[in-house]
C-alpha positions as CSV (number, residue, x, y, z in Angstrom):
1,X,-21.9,-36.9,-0.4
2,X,-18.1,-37.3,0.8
3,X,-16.0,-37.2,-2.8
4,X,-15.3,-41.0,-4.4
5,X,-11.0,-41.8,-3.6
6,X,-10.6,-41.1,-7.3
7,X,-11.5,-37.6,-6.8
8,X,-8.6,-36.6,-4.3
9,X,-6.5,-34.0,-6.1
10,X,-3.6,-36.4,-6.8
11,X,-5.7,-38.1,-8.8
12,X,-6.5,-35.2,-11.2
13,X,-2.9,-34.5,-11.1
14,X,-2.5,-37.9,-12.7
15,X,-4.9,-37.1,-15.2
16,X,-3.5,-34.0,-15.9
17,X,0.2,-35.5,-16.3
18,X,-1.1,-37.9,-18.7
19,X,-2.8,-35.9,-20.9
20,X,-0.2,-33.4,-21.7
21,X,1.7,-36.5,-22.4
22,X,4.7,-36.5,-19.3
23,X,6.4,-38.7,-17.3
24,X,6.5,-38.3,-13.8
25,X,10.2,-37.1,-13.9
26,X,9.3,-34.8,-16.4
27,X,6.5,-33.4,-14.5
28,X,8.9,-33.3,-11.3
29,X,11.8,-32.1,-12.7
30,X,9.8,-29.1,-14.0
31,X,9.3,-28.1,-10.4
32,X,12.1,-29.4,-8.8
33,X,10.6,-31.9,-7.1
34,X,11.3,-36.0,-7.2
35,X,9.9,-38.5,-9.2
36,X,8.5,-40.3,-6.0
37,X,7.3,-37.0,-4.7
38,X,5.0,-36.6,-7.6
39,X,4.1,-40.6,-7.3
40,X,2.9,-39.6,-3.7
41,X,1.1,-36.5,-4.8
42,X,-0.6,-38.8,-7.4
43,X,-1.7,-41.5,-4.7
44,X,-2.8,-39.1,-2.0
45,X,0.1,-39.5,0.3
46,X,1.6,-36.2,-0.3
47,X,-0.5,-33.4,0.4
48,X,-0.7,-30.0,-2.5
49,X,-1.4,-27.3,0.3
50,X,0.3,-24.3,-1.3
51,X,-1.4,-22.5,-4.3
52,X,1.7,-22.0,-6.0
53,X,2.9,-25.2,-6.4
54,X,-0.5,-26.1,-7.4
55,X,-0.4,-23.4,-9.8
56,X,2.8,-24.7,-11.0
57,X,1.5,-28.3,-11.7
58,X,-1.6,-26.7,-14.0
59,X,0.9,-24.0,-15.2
60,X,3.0,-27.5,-16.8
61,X,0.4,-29.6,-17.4
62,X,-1.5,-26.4,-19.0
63,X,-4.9,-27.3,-17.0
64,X,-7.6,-25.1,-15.3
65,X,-6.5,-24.7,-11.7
66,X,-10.2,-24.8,-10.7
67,X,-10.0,-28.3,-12.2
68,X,-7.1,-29.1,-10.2
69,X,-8.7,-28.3,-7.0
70,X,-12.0,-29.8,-7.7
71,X,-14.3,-26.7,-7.3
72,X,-17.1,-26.5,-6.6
73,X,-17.5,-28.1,-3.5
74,X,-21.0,-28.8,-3.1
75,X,-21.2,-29.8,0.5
76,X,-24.4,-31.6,1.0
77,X,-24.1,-31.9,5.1
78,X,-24.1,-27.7,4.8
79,X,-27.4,-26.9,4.2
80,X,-26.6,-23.2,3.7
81,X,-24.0,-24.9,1.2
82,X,-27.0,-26.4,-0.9
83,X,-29.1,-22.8,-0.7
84,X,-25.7,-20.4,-2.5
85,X,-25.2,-23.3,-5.1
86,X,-29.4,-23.2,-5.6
87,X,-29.2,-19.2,-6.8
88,X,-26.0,-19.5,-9.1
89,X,-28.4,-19.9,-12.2
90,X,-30.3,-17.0,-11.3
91,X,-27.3,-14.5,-10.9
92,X,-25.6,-15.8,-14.2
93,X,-28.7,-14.4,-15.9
94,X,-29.0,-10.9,-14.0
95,X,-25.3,-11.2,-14.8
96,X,-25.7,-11.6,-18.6
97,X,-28.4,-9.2,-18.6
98,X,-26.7,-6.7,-16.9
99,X,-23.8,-6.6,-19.7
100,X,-26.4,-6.4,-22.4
101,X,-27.7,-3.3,-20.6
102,X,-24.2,-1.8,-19.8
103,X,-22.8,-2.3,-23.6
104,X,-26.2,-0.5,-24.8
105,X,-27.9,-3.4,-26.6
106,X,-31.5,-2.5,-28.0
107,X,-34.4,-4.1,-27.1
108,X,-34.1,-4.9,-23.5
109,X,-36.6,-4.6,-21.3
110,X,-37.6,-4.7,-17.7
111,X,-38.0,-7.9,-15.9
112,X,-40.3,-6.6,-13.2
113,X,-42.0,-3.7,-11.9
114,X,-39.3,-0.3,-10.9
115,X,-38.0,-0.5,-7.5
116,X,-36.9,3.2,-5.6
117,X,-33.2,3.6,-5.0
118,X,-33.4,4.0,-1.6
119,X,-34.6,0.5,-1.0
120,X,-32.1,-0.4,-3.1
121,X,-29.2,1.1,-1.4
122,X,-30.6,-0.6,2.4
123,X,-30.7,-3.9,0.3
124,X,-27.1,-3.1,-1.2
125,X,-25.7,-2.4,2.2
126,X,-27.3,-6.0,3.6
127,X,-25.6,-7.8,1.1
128,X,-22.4,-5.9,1.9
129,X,-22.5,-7.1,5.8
130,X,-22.9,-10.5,4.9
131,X,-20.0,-10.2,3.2
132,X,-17.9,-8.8,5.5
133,X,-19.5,-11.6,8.0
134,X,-18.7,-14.1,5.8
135,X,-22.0,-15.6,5.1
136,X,-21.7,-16.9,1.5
137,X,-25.5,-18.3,1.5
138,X,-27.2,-15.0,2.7
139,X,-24.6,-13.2,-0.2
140,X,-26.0,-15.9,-3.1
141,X,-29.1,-15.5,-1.9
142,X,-29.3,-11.6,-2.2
143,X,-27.8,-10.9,-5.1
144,X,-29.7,-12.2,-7.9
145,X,-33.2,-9.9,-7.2
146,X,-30.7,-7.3,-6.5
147,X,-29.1,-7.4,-9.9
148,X,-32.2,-7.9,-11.6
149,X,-33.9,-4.4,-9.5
150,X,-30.7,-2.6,-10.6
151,X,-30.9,-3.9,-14.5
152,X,-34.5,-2.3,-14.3
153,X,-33.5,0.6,-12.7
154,X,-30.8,1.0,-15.3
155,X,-33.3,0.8,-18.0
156,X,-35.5,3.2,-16.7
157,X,-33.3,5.8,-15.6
158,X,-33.2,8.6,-18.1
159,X,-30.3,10.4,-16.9
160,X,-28.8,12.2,-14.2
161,X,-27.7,11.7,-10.5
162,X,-30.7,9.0,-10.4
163,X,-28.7,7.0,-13.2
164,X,-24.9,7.6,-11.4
165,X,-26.3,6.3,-8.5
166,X,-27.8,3.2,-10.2
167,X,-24.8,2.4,-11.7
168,X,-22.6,2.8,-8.4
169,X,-24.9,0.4,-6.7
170,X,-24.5,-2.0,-9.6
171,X,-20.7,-1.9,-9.7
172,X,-21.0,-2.7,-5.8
173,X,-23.3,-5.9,-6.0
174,X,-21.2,-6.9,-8.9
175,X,-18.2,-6.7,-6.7
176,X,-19.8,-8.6,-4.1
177,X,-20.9,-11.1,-6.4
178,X,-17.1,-11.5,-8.1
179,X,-16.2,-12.2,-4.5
180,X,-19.1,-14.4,-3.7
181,X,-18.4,-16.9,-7.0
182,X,-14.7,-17.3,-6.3
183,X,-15.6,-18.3,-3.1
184,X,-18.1,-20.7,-4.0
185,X,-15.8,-22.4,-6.8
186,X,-17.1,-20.7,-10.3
187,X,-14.2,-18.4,-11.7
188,X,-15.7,-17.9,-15.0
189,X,-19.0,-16.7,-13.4
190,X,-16.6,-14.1,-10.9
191,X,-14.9,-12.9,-13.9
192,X,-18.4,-11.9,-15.2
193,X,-19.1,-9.7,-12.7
194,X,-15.7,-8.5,-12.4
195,X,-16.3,-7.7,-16.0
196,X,-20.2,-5.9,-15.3
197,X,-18.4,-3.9,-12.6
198,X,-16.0,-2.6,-15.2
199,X,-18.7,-1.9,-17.5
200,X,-20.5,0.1,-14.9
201,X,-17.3,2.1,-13.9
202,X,-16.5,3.1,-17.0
203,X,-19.6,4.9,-17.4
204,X,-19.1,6.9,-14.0
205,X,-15.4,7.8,-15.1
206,X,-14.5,8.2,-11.2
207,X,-10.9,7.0,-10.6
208,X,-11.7,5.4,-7.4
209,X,-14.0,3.4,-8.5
210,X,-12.3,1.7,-11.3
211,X,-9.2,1.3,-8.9
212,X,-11.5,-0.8,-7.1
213,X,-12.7,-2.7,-9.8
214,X,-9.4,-3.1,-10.6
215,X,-9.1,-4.9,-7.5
216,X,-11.6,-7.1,-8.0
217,X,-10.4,-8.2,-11.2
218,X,-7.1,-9.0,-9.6
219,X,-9.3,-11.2,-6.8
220,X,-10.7,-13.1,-10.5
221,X,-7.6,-13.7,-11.6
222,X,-5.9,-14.7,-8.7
223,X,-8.7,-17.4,-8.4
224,X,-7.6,-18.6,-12.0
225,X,-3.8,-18.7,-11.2
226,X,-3.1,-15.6,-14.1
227,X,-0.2,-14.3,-11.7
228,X,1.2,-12.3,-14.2
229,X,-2.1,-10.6,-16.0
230,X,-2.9,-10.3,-11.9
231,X,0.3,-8.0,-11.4
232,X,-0.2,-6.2,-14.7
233,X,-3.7,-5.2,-14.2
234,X,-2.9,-3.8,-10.4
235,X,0.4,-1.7,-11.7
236,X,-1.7,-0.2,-14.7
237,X,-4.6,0.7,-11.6
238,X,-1.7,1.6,-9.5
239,X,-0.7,4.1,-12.3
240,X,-4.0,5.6,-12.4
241,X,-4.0,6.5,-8.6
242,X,-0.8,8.0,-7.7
243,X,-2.1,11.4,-8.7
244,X,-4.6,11.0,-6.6
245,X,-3.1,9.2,-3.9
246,X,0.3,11.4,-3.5
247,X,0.8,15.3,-3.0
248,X,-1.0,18.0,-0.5
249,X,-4.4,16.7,-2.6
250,X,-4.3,12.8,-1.9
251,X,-7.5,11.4,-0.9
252,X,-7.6,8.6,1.2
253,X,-10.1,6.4,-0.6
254,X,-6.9,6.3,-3.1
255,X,-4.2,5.5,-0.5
256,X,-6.2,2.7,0.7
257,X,-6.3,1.6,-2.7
258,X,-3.0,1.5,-3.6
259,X,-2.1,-0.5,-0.8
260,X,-5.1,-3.0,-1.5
261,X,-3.4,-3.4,-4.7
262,X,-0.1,-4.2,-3.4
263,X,-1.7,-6.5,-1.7
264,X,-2.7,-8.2,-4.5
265,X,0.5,-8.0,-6.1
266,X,2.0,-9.3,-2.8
267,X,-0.1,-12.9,-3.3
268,X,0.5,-13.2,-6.9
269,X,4.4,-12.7,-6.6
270,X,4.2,-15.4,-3.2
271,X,2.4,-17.7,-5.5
272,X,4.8,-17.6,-8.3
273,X,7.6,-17.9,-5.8
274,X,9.5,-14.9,-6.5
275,X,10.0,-14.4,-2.8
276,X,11.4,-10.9,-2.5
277,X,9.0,-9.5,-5.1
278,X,6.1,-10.6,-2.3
279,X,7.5,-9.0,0.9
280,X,8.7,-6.0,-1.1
281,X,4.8,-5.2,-2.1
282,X,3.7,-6.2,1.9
283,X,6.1,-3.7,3.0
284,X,4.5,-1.3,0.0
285,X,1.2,-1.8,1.4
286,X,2.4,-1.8,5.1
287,X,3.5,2.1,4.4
288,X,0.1,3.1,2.8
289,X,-1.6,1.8,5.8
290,X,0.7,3.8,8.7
291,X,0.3,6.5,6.8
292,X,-3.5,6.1,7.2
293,X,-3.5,5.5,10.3
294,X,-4.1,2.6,13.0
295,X,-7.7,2.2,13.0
296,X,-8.1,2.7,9.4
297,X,-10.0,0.2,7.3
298,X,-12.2,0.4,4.5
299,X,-14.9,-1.1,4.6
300,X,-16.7,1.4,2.0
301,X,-14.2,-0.4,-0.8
302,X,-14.9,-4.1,0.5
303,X,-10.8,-3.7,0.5
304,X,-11.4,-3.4,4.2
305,X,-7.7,-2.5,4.1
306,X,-5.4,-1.3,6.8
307,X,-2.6,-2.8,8.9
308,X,-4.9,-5.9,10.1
309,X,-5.4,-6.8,6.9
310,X,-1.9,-6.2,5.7
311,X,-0.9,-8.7,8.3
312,X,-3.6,-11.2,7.0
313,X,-2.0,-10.9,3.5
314,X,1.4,-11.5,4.9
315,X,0.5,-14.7,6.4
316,X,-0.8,-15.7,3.7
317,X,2.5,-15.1,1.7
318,X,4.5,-16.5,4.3
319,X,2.6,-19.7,3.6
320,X,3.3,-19.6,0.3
321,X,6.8,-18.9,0.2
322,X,7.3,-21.4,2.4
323,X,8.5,-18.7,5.7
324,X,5.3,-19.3,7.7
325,X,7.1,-17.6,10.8
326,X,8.0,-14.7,8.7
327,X,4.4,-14.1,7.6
328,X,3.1,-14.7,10.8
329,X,5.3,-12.0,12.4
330,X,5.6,-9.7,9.9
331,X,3.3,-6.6,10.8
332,X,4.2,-5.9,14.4
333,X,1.7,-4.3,17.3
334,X,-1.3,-5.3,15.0
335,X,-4.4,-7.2,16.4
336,X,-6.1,-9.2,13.4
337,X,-9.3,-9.7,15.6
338,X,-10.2,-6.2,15.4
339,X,-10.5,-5.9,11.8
340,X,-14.0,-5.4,11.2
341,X,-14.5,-8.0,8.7
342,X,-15.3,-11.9,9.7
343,X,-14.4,-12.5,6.3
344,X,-10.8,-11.2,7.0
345,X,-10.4,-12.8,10.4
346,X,-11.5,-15.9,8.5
347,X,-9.4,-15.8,5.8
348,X,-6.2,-15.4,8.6
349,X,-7.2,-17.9,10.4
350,X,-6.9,-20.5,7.8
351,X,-3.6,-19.5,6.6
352,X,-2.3,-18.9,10.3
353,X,-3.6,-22.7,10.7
354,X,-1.8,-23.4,7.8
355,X,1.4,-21.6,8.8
356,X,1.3,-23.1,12.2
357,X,1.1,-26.8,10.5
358,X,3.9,-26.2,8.5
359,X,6.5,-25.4,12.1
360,X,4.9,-28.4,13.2
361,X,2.7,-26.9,15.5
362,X,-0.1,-29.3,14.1
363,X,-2.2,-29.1,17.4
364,X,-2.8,-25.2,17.5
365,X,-3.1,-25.8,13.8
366,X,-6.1,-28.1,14.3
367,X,-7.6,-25.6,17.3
368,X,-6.9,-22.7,15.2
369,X,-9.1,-23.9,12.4
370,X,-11.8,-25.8,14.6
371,X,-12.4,-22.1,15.9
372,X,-12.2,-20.1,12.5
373,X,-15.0,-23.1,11.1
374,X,-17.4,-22.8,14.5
375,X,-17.5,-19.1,13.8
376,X,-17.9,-18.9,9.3
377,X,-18.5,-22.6,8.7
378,X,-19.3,-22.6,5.1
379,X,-16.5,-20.7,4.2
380,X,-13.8,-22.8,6.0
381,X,-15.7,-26.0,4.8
382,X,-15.5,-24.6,1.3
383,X,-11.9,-23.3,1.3
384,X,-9.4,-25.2,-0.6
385,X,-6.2,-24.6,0.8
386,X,-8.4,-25.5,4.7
387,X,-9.6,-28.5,2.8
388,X,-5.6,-29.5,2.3
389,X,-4.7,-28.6,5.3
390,X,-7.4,-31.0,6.7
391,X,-6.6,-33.8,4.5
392,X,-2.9,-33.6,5.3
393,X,-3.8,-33.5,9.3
394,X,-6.0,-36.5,8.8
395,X,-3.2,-38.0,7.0
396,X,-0.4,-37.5,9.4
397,X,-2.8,-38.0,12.9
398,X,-3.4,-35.5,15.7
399,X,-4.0,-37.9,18.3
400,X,-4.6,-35.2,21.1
401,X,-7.3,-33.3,18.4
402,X,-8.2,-36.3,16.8
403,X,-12.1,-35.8,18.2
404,X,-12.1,-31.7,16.8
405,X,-10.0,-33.0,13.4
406,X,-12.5,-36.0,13.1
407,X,-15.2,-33.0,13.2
408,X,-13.3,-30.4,10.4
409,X,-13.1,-33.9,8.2
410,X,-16.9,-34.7,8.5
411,X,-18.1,-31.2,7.7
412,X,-15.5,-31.2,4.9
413,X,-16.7,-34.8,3.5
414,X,-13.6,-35.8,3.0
415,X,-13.2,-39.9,2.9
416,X,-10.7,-40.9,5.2
């Protein structure tokens, strides 16, 4: 059903204000804003369409910024919506049960009968491209057996290469799952299978591996506006790879890394606004990926990182710093629509939508994102900064998109 008026964001900014007991001058002051700016956040005439100044206002009013944004969205017009929210239960428990197993707790057992690895590996790899196609249903609706086969398989295992290769699989469908939950609006839930794919790499002891964790704890983090534990985790992972990314010896699983790294760093500094921190880790990871080459991407990581990707990160930090152009032009000669990843392309095409709204270009904005949403429609549907952007173009009128925007808003259920 389309969200009650009270449920707009301003509203819980309101709440939030209240509670931690300041005026709106206080509140605005704090982020250099006007007291009648924050009056028109609070009545839904100002749109909160940037993650850092969101972050700022739950950073103040010392809220959840999942709260803030109203997550999860649980779209009801979506039926695909309806089936990833359906299997959440079931993955928290071959979640739970898979950090029992990891931290060695006796008397665990099988849940079901032993499945061979080499099923498991063509399931793994499913789940894997619908994530890289950006199918968040199919991904909710996969995991859960998954996990559970790979808990069993865990417990069985005595040893060996059969074990290793056990636990490798269950640090990838945790990582896939971490991704999955942020997506779908449950941070806690991503954080406990950031925190199973830890568990797992730990045992393996392979470098690479927990760099890429490392990465997807940075993802968890970003999702719960922890900018600065986000930074600190990457640059102790960053650490850990240089002497395996640098010298005659480098391998380029750990190049790719590091620059997926700065690339996290990049969109935590953009959201905290410390501008030059944020293009001085894009032009980081910008080097890494030359230096791998122009068709590079990894897709083995889920990082899927190379120079497309850089470029999608740098338009979304262009957003965010409030120098959409920049962002938008920042990695030159680069064609985002052949990164092999829908998920990617997805992702840039919301914050190029969002970019192009903000230079007033709120036409292409509306045609940019009608596109991205016909092609991943649960995940634009379920995005909250494409949400903003939506409410703010219904809010301001697109008369010669008004027939596409009136589409975005029904799909969204927003109440206009």
């Amino acid at each position: 059903m389309p969200l009650a008026s009270d449920e707009h964001i301003g509203m819980r900014v309101r709440v939030a204000r209240n509670a931690a007991g300041l005026t709106q001058m206080e509140l605005a002051d704090s982020l250099r804003h006007t007291e009648s700016w924050i009056a028109n956040v609070e009545s839904g005439r100002q749109p909160l369409d940037r993650y850092s100044v969101i972050t700022a206002i739950a950073d103040r009013c010392d809220v959840d910024v999942v709260w803030l944004l109203g997550q999860p969205y649980r779209l009801q017009r979506n039926g695909g919506g309806n089936v990833a929210h359906a299997h959440i239960p079931a993955l928290r428990t071959g979640l739970r049960r898979a950090g029992l197993i990891l931290s060695g707790h006796p008397g665990l057992s099988p849940q079901g009968p032993a499945v061979d690895l080499a099923t498991l590996r063509k399931r793994s790899g499913k789940a894997n491209t619908a994530r890289q196609a950006a199918n968040l249903p199919q991904v909710a609706t996969l995991l859960p057996p998954m996990v559970e086969d790979l808990n069993t398989a865990l417990l069985a295992a005595e040893g060996g290469a059969d074990k290793e290769e056990a636990l490798r699989l269950l640090v990838d469908a945790a990582r896939t799952a971490r991704m999955c939950l942020n997506q779908l609006g449950y941070p806690d839930l991503a954080w406990v299978a950031a925190e199973v794919a830890a568990g797992a790499a730990t045992r393996l002891d392979d470098p690479v591996v927990k760099g890429a964790v490392a990465w997807d704890r940075c993802g968890a983090l970003l999702h719960q506006a922890s900018l600065r534990e986000t930074v600190a985790i990457a640059d102790a992972a960053l650490a850990d790879l240089e002497p395996h990314a640098t010298g005659r010896g480098a391998q380029d699983a750990a190049v790719s890394l590091r620059g997926a790294l700065h690339l996290r760093c990049a969109i935590a500094h953009a959201r905290g606004g410390q501008t030059a921190d944020a293009w001085a880790r894009i032009d980081e990871a910008l080097t890494d990926a030359d230096r791998l080459g122009q068709g590079w991407y990894d897709l083995d990581a889920h990082t899927v990182f190379g120079r497309g990707v850089v470029a999608v990160h740098a338009a979304e930090a262009g957003v965010e710093v409030d120098q959409p152009d920049k962002g938008l032009k920042k990695v030159r000669t680069v064609d985002v629509g052949e990164v092999p990843s829908k998920e990617r392309r997805t992702h840039y095409a919301i914050d190029k939508a969002r970019s192009l709204h903000r230079m007033g270009k709120s036409p292409a904005a509306v045609v940019q994102l009608r596109a991205a949403a016909a092609d991943a429609p649960y995940y634009v549907y379920a995005d909250p900064m494409s949400r903003a952007l939506v409410s703010d173009l219904a809010r301001v009128g697109v008369p010669s998109q008004a027939s596409e925007l009136s589409g975005l808003i029904r799909n969204m259920e927003l109440v206009y």
